[in-house]
ROVOVEX-70102 format. One record per residue: x, y, z of N, C-alpha, C in turn; residue in three letters. Coordinates in pm, 1 decimal. Layout:
N
[[X,Y,Z],[X,Y,Z],[X,Y,Z],'ALA']
...
END
This chain:
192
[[579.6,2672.9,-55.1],[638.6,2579.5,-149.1],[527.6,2522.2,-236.4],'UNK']
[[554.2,2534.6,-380.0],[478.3,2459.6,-465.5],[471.8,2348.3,-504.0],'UNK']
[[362.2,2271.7,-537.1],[365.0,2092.5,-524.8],[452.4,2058.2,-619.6],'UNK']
[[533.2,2131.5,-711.6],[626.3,2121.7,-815.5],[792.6,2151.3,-776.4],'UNK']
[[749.4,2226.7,-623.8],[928.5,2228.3,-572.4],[910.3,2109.4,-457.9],'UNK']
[[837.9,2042.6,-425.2],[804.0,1935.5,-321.6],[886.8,1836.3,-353.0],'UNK']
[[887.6,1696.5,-278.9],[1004.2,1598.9,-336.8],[881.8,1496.3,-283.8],'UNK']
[[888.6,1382.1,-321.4],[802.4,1290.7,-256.8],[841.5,1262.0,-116.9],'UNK']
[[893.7,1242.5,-84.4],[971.9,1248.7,62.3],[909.0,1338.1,179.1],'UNK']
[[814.9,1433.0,147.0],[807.5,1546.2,226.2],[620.6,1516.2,269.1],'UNK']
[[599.9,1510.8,397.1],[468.9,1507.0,473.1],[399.1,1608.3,378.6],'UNK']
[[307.7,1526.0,317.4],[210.0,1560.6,221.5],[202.5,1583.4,93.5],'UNK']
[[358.5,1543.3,54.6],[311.4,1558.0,-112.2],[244.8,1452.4,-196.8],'UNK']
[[210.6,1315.3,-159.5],[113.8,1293.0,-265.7],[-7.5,1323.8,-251.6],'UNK']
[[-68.2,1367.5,-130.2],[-172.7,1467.5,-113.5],[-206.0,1539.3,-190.3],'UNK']
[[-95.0,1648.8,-215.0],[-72.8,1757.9,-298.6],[-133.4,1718.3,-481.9],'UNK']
[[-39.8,1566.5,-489.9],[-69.0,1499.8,-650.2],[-187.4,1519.8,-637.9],'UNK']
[[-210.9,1414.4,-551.8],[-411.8,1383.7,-547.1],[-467.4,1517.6,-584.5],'UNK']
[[-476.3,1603.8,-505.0],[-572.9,1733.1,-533.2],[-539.0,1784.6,-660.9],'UNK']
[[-416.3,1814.4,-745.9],[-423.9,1827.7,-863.9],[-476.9,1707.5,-928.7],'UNK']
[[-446.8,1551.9,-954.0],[-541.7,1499.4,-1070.7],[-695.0,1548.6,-1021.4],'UNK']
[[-737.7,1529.7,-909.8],[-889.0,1530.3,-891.9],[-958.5,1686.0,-887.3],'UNK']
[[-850.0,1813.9,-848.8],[-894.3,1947.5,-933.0],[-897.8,1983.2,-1040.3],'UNK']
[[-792.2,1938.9,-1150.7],[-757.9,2009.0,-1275.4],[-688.4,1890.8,-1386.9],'UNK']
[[-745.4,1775.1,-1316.3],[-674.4,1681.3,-1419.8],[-605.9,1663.9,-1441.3],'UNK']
[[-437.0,1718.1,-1386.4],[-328.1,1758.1,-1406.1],[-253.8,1602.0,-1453.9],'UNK']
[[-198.0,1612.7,-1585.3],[-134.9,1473.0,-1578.5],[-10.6,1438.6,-1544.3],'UNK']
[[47.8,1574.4,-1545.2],[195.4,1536.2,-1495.8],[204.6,1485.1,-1352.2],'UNK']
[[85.3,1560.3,-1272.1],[67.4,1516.9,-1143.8],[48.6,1330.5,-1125.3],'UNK']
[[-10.3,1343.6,-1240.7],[-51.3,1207.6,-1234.2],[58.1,1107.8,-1275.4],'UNK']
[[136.5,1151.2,-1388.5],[259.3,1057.4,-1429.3],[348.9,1048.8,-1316.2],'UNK']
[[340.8,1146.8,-1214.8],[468.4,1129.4,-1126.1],[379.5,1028.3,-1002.0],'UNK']
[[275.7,1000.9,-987.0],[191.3,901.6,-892.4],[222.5,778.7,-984.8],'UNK']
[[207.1,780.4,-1143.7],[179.0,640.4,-1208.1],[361.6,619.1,-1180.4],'UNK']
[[435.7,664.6,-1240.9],[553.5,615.9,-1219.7],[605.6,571.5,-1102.0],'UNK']
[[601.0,673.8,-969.3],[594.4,590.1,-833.4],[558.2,496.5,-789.1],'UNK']
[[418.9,454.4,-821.7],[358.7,335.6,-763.3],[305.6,238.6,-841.5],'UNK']
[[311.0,240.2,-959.6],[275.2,150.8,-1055.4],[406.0,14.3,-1011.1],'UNK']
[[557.2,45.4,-1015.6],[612.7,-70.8,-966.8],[591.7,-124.8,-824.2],'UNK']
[[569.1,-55.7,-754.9],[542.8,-67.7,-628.5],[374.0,-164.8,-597.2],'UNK']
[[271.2,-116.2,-660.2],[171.8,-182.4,-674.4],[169.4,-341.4,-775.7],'UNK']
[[236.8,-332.0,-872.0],[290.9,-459.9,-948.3],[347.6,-500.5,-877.3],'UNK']
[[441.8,-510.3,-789.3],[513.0,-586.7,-687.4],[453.4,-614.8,-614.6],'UNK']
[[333.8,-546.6,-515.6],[270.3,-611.7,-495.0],[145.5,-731.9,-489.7],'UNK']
[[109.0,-713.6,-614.6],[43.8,-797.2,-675.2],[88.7,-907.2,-725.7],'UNK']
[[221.4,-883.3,-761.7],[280.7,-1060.6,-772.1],[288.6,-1106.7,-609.3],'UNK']
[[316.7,-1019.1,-532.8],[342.7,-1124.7,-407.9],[188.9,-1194.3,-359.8],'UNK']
[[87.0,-1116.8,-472.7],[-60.1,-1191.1,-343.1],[-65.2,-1327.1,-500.0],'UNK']
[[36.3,-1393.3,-563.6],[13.9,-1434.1,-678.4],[27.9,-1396.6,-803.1],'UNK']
[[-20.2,-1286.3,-846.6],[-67.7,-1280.4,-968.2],[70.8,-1303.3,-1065.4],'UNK']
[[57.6,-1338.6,-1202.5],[128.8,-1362.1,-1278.0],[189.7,-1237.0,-1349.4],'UNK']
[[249.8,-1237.1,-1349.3],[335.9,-1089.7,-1384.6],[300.1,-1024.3,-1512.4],'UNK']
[[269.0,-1073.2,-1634.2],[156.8,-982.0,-1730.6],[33.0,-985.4,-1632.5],'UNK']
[[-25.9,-1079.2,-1545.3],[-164.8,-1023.7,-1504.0],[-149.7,-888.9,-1378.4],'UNK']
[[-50.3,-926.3,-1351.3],[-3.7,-775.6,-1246.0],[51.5,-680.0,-1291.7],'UNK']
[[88.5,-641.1,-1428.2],[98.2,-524.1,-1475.2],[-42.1,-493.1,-1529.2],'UNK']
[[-120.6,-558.3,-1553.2],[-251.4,-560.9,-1598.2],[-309.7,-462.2,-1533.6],'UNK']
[[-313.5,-541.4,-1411.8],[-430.0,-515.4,-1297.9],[-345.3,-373.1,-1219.8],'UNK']
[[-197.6,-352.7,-1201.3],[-194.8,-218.2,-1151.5],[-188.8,-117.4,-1306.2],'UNK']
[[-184.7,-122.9,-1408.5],[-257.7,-14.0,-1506.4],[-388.4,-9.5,-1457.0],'UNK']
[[-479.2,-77.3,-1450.2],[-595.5,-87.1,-1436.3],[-640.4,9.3,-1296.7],'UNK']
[[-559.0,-33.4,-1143.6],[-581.8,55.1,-1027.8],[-556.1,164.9,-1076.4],'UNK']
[[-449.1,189.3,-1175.1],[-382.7,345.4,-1178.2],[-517.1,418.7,-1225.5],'UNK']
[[-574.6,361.3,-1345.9],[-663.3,370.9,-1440.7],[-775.2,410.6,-1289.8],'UNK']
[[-855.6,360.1,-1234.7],[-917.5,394.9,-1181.5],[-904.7,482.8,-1034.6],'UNK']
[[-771.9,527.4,-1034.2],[-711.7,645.8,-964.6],[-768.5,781.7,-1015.6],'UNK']
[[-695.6,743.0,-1162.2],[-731.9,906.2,-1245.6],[-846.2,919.3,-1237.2],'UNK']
[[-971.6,819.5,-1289.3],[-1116.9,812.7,-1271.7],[-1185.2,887.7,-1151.6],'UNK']
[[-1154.0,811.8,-1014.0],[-1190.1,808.4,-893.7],[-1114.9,908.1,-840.8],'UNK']
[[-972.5,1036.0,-879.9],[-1002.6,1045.7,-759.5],[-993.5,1185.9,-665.2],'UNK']
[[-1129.0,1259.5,-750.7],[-1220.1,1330.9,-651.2],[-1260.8,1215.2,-526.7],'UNK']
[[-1259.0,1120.3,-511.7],[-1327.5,1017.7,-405.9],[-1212.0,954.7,-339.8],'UNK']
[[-1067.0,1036.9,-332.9],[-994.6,973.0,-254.0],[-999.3,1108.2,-97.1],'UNK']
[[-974.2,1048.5,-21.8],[-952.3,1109.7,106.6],[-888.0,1114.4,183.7],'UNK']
[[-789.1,1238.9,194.6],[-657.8,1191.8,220.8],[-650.8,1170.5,420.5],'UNK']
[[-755.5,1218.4,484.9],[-813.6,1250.7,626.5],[-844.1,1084.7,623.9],'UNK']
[[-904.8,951.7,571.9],[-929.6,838.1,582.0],[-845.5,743.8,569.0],'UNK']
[[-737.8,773.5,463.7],[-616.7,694.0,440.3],[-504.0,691.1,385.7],'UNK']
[[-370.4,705.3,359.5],[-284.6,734.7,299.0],[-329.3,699.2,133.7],'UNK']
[[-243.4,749.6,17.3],[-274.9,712.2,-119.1],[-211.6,553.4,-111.7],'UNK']
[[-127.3,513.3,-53.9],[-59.9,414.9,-59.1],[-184.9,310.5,-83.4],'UNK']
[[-189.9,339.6,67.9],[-283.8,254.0,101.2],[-468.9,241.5,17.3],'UNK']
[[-495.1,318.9,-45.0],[-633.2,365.3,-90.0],[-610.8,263.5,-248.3],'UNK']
[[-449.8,329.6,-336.9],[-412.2,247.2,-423.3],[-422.8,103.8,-436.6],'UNK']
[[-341.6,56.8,-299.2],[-324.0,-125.4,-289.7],[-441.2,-170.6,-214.5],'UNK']
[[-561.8,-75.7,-198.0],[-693.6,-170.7,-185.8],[-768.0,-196.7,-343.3],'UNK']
[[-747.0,-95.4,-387.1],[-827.9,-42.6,-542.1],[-755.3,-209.5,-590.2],'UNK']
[[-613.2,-195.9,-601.7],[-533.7,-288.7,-657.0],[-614.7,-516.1,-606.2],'UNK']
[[-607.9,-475.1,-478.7],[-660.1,-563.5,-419.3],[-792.5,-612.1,-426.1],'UNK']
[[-833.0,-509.2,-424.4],[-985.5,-564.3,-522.8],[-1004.2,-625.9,-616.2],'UNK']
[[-939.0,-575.6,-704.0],[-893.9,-594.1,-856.4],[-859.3,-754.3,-886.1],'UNK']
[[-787.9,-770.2,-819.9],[-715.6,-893.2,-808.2],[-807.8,-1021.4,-745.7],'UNK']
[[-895.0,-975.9,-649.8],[-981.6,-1050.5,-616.6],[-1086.3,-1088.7,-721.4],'UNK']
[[-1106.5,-942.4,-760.3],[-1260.6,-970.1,-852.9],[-1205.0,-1072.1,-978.8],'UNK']
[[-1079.7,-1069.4,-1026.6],[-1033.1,-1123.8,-1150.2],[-1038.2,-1318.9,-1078.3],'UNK']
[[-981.3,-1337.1,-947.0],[-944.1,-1420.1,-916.4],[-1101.4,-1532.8,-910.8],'UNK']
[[-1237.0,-1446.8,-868.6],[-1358.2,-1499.2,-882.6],[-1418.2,-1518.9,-967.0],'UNK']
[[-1375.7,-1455.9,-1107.0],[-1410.7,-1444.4,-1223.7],[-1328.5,-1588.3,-1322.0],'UNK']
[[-1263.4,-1608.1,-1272.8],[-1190.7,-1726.7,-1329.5],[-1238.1,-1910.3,-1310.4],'UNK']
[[-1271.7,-1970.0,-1354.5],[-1262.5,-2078.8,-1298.1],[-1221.9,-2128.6,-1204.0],'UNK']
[[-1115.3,-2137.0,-1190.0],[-1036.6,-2230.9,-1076.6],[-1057.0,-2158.0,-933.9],'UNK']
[[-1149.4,-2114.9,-930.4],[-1068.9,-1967.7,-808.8],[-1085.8,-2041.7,-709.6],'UNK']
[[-951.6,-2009.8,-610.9],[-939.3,-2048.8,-476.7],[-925.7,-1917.2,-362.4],'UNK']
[[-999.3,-1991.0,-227.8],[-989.4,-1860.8,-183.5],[-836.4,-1808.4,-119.8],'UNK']
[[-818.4,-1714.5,-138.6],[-689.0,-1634.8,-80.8],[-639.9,-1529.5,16.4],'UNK']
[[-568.2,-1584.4,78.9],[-569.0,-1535.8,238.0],[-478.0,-1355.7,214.4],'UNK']
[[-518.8,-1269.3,200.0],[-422.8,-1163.4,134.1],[-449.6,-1031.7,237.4],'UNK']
[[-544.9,-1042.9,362.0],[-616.6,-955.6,397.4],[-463.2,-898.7,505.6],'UNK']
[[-399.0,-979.3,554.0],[-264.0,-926.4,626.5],[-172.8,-826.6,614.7],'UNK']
[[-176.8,-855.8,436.9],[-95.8,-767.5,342.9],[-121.6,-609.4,391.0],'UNK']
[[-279.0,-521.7,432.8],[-292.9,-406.5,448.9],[-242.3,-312.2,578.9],'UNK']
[[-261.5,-198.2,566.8],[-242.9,-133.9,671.2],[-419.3,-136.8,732.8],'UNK']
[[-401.1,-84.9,896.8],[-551.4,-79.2,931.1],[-576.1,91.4,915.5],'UNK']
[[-582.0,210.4,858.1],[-629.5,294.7,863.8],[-744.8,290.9,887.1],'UNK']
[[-843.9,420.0,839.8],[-978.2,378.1,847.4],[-1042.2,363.4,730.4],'UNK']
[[-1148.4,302.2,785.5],[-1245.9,214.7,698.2],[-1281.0,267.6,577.8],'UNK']
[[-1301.4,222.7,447.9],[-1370.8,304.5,334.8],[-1474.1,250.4,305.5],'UNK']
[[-1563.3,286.1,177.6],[-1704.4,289.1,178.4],[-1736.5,157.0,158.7],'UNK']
[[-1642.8,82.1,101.3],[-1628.8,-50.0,32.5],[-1695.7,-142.0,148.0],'UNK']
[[-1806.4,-222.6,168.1],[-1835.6,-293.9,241.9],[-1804.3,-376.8,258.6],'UNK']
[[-1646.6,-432.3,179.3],[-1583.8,-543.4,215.4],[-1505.4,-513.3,293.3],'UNK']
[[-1478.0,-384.1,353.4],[-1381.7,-320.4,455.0],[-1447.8,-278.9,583.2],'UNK']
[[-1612.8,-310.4,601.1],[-1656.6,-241.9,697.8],[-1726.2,-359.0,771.4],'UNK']
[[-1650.4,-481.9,753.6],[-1717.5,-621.1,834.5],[-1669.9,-622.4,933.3],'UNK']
[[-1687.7,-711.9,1011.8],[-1620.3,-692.1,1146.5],[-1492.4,-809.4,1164.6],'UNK']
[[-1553.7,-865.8,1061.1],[-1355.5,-980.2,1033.0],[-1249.9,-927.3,1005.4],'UNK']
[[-1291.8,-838.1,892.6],[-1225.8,-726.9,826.8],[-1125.6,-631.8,916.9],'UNK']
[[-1224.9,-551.6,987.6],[-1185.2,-505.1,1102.1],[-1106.1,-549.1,1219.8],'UNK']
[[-1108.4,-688.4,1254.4],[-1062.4,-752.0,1384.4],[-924.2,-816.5,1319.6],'UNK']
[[-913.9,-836.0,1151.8],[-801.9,-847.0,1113.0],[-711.1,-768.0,1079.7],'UNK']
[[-738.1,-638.5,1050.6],[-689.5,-549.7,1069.2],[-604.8,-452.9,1199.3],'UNK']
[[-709.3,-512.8,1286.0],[-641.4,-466.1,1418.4],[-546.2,-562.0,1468.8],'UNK']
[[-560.4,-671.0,1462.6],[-486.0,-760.5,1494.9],[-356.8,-722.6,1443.2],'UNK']
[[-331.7,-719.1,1312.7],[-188.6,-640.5,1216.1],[-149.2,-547.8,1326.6],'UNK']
[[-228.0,-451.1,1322.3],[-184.8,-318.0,1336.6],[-114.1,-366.1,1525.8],'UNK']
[[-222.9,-474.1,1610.9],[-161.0,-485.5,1745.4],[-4.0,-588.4,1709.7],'UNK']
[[12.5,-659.9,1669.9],[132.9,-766.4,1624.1],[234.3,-632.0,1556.1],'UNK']
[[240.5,-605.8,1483.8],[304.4,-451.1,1427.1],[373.8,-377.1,1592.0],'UNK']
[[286.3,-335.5,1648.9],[322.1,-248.5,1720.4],[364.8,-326.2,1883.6],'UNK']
[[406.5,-460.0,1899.9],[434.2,-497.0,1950.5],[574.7,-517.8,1904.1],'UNK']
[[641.9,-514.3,1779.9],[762.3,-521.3,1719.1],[867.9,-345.5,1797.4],'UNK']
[[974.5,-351.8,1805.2],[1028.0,-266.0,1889.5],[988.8,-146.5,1758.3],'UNK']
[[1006.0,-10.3,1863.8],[990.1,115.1,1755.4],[995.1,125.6,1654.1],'UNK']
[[1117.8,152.0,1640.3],[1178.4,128.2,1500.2],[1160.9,15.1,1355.0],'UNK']
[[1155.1,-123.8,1388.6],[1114.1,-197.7,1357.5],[963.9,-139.3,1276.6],'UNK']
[[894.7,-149.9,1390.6],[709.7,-138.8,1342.4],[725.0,8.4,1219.9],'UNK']
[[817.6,143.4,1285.9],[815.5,244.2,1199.1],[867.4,155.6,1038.1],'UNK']
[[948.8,74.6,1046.0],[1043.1,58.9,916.2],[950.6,-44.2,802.5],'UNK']
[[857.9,-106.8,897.1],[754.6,-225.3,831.6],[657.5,-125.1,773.8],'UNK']
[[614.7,-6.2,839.6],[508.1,116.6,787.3],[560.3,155.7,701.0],'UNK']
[[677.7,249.1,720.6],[739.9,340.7,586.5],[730.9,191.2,456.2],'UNK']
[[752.7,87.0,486.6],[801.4,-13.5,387.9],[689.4,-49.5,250.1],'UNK']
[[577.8,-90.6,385.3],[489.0,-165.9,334.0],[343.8,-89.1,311.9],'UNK']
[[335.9,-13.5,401.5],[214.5,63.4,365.0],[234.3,242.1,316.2],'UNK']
[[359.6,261.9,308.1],[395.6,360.8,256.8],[433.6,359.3,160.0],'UNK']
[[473.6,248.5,81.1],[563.4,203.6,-10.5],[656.9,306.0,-29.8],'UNK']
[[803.6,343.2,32.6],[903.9,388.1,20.6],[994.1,294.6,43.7],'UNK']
[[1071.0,312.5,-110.8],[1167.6,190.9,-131.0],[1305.1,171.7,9.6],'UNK']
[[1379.3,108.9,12.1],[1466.2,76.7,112.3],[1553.1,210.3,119.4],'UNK']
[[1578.4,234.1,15.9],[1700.3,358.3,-28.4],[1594.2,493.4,57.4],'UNK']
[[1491.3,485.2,36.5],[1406.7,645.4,44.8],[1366.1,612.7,234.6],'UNK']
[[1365.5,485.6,285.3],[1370.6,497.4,373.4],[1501.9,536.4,470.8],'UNK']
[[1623.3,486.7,427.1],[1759.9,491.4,469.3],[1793.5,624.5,478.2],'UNK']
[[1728.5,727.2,343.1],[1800.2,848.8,352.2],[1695.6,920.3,467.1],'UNK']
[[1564.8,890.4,400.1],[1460.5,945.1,542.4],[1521.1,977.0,693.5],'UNK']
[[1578.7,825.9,713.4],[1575.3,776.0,829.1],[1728.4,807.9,912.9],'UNK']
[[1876.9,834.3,838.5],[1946.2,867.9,837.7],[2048.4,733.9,858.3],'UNK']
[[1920.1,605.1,841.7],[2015.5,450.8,861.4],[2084.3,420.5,727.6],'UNK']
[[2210.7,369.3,780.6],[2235.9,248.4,645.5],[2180.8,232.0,569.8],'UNK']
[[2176.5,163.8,421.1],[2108.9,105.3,353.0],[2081.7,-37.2,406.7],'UNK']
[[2233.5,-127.3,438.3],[2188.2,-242.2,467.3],[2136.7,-281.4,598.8],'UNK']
[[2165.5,-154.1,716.3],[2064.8,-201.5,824.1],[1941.1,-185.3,807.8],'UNK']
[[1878.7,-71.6,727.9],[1697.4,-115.4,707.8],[1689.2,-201.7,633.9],'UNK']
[[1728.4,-264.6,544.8],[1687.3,-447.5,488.6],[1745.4,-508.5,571.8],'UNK']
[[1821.1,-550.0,673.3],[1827.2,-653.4,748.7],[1701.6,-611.8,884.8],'UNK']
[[1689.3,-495.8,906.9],[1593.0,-516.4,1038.3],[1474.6,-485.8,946.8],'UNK']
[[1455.8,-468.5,861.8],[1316.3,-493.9,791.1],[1250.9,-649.0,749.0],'UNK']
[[1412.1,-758.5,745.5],[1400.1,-840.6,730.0],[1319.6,-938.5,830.7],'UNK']
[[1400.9,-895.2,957.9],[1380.2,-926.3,1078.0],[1259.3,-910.3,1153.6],'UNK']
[[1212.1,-793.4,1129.2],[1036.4,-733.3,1168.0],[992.7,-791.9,1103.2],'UNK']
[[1016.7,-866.9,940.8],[901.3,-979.6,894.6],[856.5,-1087.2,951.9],'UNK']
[[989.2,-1102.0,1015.6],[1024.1,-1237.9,1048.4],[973.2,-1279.6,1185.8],'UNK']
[[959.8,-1164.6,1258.7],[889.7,-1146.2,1392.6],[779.9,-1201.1,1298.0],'UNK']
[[731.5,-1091.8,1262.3],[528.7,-1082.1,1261.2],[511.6,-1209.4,1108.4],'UNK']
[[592.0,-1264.0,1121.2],[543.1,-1400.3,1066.6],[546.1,-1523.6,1147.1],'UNK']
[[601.6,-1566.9,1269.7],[640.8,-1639.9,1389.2],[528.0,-1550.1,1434.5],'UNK']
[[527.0,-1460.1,1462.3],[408.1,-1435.1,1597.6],[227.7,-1477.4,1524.6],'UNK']
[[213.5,-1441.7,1372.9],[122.6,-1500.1,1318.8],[84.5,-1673.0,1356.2],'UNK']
[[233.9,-1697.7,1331.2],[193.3,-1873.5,1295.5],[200.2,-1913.6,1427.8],'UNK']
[[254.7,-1879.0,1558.4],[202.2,-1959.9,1716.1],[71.2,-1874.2,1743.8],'UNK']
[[-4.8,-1793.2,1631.6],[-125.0,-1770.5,1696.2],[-242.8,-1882.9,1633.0],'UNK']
[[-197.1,-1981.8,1510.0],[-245.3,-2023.5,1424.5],[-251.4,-2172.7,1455.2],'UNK']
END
């Protein structure tokens, strides 16, 4: 099967994207990554704050340094999801220090723990122990649950792409997606 009869849905096709922009420049490869995750990354960036022209800003900008970067993504170290909404997260930080007012912001929860990248703000050991912490609180949530918070949040597959994935409802994965928040936000705050 060719990365052009693939569906996003299928174990390994944005892999597949990746190696075309970063072999051959391919842009269609690339419009079908910018269109996927550009809302998905803007959404997330309003939730760590940002103001909604500054979060379309700043995910053009990750996308922007996708196409740039990415011979230097690795798909063996971390999902694209996830490689994206650090690029993104950076971004957002560096703008947030660059500003006057800047306050510091607690956003480090938001990630998945894959492994580490070169970025030495990912290879501290706070970094790390917060990360695991996620990943142990996560997987203390029943199966399903922890799977539906992954596909959700660090996969970014919308509710619908998880439902058909998954063969659930639409409205039972937003109510127990609701619910797995709702855990690992109570289990955060009696650790706090």
């Amino acid at each position: 099967m060719s990365i052009a009869d693939a569906s996003p849905g299928e174990p390994g096709y944005w892999i597949g994207q990746m190696q075309a922009v970063a072999l051959r420049r391919d842009q269609a490869c690339f419009m079908r990554i910018y269109d996927h995750f550009a809302p998905r990354v803007r959404l997330y960036l309003r939730g760590l704050g940002a103001p909604e022209a500054v979060a379309e800003e700043l995910a053009q900008e990750a996308l922007l340094r996708l196409w740039q970067r990415a011979d230097t993504y690795d798909a063996g170290r971390s999902t694209l999801s996830t490689w994206l909404f650090r690029i993104a997260r950076n971004l957002h930080i560096d703008r947030l220090r660059r500003e006057n007012h800047w306050i510091a912001v607690d956003i480090e929860p938001a990630l998945d723990c894959e492994e580490e990248t070169e970025d030495p703000a990912f290879s501290s050991a706070e970094s790390f122990a917060a990360h695991a912490d996620l990943n142990e609180r996560i997987d203390r949530l029943s199966a399903i649950q922890a799977r539906l918070i992954r596909m959700s949040y660090f996969e970014a597959k919308s509710h619908q792409q998880i439902s058909d994935e998954l063969g659930m409802p639409l409205g039972t994965v937003k109510s127990s997606i609701r619910r797995a928040f709702q855990r690992l936000q109570a289990s955060v705050q009696e650790s706090v």
